[in-house]
N, C-alpha and C positions, 0 to 999 in steps of 0.2 A: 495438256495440249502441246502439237510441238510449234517448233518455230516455222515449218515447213509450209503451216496454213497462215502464216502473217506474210504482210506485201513482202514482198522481195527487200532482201539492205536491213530490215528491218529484227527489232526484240520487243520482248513485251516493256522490258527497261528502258529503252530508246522512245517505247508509243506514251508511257506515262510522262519521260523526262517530258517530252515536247508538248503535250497537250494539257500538263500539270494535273491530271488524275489520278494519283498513287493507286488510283485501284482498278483502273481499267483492264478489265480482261476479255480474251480469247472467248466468243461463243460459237455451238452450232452452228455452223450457217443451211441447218438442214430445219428451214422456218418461212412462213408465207411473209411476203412482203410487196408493198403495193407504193404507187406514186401517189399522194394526198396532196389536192390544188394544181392550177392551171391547166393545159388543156391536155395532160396527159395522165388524168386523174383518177385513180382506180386501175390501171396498171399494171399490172402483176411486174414482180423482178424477180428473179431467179438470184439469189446470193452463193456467191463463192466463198467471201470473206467476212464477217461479221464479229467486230470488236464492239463493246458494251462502254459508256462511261455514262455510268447514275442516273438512267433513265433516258439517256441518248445511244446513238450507235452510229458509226460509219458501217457502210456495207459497200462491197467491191461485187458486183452483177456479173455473172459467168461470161454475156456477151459483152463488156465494156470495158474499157479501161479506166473509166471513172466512178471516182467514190461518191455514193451518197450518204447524203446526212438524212436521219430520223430520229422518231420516236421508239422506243421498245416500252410496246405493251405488253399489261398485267399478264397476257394470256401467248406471250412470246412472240405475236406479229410484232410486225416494224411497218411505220409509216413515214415514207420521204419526201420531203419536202424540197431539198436541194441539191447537187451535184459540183464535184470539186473536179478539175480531170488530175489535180497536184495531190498524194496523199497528204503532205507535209503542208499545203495550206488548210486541207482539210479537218487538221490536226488544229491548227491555229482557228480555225473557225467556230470552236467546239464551244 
């Protein structure tokens, strides 16, 4: 994958150093993904950017500039739960 589909500033070097997952990687972001809890629940989101770490994921939504956090399911959906609008605290939230 290239560096072209990570945030901007950003390596896949730089996204492990900071969120301390050596193995975090670049996925599809061609995958259903939905908001899970409170009142905007069930949701559809459109993913632009979609990084993996161990069963988590940040995803960057085509219309926003903010990051969500979820799950990635057995079966490759993602379920969000929260919203960063910083990637770098989103990092740290992990």
């Amino acid at each position: 994958m290239t560096s072209e589909r990570l945030p901007a500033g950003w390596t896949l070097t730089r996204i492990r150093d900071v969120s301390g997952d050596r193995e975090a990687v670049l996925l599809d972001a061609d995958r259903a993904a939905a908001w899970r809890g409170g009142p905007a629940d069930g949701e559809k989101i459109r993913p632009e950017i979609v990084i993996g770490f161990h069963g988590l994921c940040l995803l960057k939504p085509i219309d926003s500039e903010d990051w969500c956090m979820g799950s990635l399911n057995d079966d490759g959906t993602v379920d969000c739960w929260s919203a960063y609008a910083n990637f770098y605290e989103a990092l740290r939230g992990l």
